[in-house]
C-alpha positions in Angstrom: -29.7 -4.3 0.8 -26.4 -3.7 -0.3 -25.0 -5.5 -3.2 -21.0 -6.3 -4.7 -21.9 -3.7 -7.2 -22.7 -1.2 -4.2 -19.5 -1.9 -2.6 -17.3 -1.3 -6.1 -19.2 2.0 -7.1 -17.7 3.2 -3.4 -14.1 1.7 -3.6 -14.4 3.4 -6.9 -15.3 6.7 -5.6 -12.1 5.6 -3.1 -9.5 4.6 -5.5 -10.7 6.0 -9.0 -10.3 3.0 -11.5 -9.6 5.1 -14.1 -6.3 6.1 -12.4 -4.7 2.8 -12.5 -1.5 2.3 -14.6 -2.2 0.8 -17.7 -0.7 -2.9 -16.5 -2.2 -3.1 -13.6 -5.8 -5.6 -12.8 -8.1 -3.9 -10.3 -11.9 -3.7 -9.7 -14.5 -6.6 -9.1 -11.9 -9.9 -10.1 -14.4 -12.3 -9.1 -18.2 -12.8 -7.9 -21.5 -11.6 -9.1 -22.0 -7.9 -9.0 -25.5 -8.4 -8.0 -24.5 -10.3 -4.7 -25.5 -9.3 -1.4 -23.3 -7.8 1.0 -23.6 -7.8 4.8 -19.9 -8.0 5.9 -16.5 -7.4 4.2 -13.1 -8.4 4.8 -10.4 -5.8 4.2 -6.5 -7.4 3.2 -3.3 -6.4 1.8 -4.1 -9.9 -0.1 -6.5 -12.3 -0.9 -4.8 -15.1 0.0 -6.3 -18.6 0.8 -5.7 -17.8 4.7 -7.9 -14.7 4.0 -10.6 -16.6 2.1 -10.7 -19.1 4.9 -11.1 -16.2 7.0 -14.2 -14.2 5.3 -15.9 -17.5 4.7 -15.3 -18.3 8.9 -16.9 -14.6 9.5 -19.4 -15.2 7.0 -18.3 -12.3 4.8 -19.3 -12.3 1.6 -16.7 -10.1 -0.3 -13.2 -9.1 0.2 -11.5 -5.9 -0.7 -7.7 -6.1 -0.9 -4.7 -3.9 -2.6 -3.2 -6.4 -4.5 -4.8 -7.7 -7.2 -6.2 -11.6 -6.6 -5.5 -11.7 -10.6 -3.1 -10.1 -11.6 -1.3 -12.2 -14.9 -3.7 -13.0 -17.9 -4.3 -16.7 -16.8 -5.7 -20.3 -18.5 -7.2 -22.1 -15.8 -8.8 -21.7 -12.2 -8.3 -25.0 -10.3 -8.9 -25.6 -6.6 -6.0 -24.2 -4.8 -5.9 -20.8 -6.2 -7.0 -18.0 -4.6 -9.9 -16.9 -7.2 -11.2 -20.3 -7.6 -11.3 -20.6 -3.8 -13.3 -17.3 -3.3 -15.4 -18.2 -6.0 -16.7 -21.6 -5.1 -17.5 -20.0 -1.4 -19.3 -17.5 -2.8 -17.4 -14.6 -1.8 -16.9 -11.8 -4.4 -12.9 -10.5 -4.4 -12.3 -6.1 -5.2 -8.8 -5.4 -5.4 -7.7 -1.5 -5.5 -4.3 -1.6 -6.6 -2.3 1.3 -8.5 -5.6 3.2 -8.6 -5.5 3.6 -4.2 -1.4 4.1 -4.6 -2.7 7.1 -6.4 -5.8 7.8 -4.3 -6.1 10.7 -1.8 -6.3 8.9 1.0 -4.9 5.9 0.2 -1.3 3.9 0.4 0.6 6.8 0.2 -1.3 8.9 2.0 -1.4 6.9 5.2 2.1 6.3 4.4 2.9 9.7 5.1 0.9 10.4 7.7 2.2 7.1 9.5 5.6 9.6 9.5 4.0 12.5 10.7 5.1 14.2 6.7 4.1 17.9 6.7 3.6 20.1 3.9 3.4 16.9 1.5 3.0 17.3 -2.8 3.4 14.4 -5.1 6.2 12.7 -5.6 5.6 11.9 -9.6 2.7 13.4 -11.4 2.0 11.8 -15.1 1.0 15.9 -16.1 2.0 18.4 -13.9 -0.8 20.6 -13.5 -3.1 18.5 -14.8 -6.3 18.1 -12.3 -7.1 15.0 -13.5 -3.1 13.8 -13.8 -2.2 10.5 -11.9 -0.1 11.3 -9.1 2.3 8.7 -7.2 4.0 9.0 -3.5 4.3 11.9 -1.9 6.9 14.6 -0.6 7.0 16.2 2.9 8.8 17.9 5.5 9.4 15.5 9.2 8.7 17.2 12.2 11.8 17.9 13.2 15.3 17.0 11.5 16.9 13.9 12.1 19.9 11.7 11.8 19.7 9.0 9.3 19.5 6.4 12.2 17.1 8.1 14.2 15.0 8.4 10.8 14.9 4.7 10.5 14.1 4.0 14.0 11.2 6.8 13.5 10.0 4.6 10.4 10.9 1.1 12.1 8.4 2.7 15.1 5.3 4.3 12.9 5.5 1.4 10.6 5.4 -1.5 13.7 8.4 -3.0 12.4 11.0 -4.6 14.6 14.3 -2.9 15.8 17.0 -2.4 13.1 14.4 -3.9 10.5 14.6 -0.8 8.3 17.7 -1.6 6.1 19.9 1.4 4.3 23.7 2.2 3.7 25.0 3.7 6.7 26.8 6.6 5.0 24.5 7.4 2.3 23.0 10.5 2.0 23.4 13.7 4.2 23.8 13.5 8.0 20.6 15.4 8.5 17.3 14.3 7.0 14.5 16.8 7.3 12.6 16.2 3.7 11.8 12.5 3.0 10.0 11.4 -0.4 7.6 7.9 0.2 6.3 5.2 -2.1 4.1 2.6 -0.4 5.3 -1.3 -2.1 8.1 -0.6 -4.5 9.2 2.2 -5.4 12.3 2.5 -6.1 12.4 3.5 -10.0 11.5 7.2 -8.5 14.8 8.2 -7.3 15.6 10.9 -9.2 12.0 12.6 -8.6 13.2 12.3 -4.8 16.1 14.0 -5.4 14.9 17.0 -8.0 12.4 17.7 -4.5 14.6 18.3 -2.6 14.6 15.2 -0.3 17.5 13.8 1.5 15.5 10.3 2.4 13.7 8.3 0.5 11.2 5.7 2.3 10.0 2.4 -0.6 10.2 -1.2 -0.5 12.0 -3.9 -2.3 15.6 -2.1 -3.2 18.1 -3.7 -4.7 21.9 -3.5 -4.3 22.7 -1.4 -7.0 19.2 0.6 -6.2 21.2 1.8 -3.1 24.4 2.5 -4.6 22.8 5.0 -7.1 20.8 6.7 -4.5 24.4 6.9 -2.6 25.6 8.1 -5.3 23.1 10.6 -6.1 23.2 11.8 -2.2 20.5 10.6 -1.4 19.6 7.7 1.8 17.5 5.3 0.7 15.8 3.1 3.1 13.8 0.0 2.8 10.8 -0.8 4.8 9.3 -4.0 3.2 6.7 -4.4 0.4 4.6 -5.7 3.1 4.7 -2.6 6.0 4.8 0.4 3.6 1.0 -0.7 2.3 -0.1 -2.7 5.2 -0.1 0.9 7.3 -3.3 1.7 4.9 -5.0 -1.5 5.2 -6.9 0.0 9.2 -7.3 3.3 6.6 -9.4 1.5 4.1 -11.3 -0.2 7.0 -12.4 2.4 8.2 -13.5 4.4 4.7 -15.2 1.3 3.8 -17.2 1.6 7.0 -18.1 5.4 7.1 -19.5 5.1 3.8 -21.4 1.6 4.4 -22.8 1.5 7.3 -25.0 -0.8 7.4 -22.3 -3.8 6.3 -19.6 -5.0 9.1 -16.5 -4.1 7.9 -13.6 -6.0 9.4 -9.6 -5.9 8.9 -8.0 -9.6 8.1 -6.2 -10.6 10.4 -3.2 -10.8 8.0 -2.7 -7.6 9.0 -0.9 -8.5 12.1 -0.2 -11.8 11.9 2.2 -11.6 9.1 4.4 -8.5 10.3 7.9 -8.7 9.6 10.2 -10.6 11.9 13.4 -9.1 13.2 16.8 -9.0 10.8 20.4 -8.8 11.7 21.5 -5.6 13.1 22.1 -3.1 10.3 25.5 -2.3 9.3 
């Protein structure tokens, strides 16, 4: 039998808990570690489409990357996600900062999404340091490219629509072969991008005055969503859930697809 505590000990042998920043909320948010579980239900977020959705499979826990609690909070009423899980029975693990960080995880599948060679991390908390926490990576594209081919490259790994990817035309050089990436938002890591020696710098969730300092710095910055720069782990964590439990039915939410960006005005 395999039990919500079973499930946790792997995602934390996944995603170290240990690792995540000191604000963030993961590990088991809701259910009773001595639960049994036969299937799982793998999300970006536990929302109440998703609970809906485990409870219709008849899974009994949910593993997301954002946490399902993530503010200190003074009441559960029907509505909200955790109460929602919990009155179905279904236990909620959320992997957060700690699978940014992991080997493997956001970042990871971020990169490889881009076909990144050659990658190192983009920020490390102690350089060195085995046991420093490391986020984003660094790497090298497989072949140089023009700032608008680089954001139809990312527009195409990521599943994104045509001209989705949004950046200043004429920022940065007119070459890009070195690209920094930070699954979700990133953007406070631009002048680790830069000291790397990138020219492009994939994130989520930039501002206006987030571009016009990474213009101003050299450096193209382009957005691809909150949403797609983690989704692209969400089949990733699927499957390591499922090599290391076998005997459970592991299954990806449909969230996955069904909420994929929607095409934006032509860049410009």
């Amino acid at each position: 039998m395999t039990t919500v505590a079973a499930v946790a000990a792997v995602m934390d042998s996944l995603a170290p808990l240990a690792t995540q920043m000191d604000w963030d909320n993961s590990g088991l948010l809701v259910g009773d570690p001595a639960g049994e579980v036969s299937g799982i239900l793998v999300a970006l977020d536990a929302t109440l489409e998703v609970i809906r959705e485990a409870q219709n499979l008849g899974a009994q826990m949910i593993v997301t990357h954002h946490p399902v609690i993530f503010h200190p909070v003074k009441q559960f009423l029907a509505g909200d996600p955790p109460f929602e899980a919990a009155v179905r029975g279904i236990a909620v693990y959320s992997a957060h900062t700690c699978y940014d960080m992991a080997e493997g995880g956001i970042n990871t599948a971020l990169a490889g999404a881009l076909g990144l060679r050659n990658c190192l991390p983009l920020w490390e908390e102690r350089p060195g340091d085995p046991a420093s926490r490391r986020l984003g990576l660094v790497g090298d594209l497989p072949c140089a490219m023009s700032r608008e081919e680089l954001a139809a490259w990312v527009e195409e790994a990521l599943g994104l629509p045509q001209n989705y990817v949004r950046h200043l035309p004429q920022a940065g050089p007119e070459t890009v072969c070195r690209v920094a990436v930070c699954g979700g938002a990133g953007s406070d890591f631009l002048g680790e991008a830069v000291n790397a020696g990138c020219q492009a710098y994939l994130t989520g969730e930039v501002r206006r005055h987030e571009y016009l300092e990474a213009e101003r710095m050299g450096l193209l910055l382009l957005d691809g969503g909150h949403f797609a720069t983690e989704n692209i782990a969400m089949p990733v964590l699927r499957e390591q859930l499922a090599k290391a439990l076998p005997e459970v039915e592991v299954r990806l939410s449909r969230q996955a697809t069904d909420q994929r960006p929607q095409a934006l005005p032509p860049r410009g």
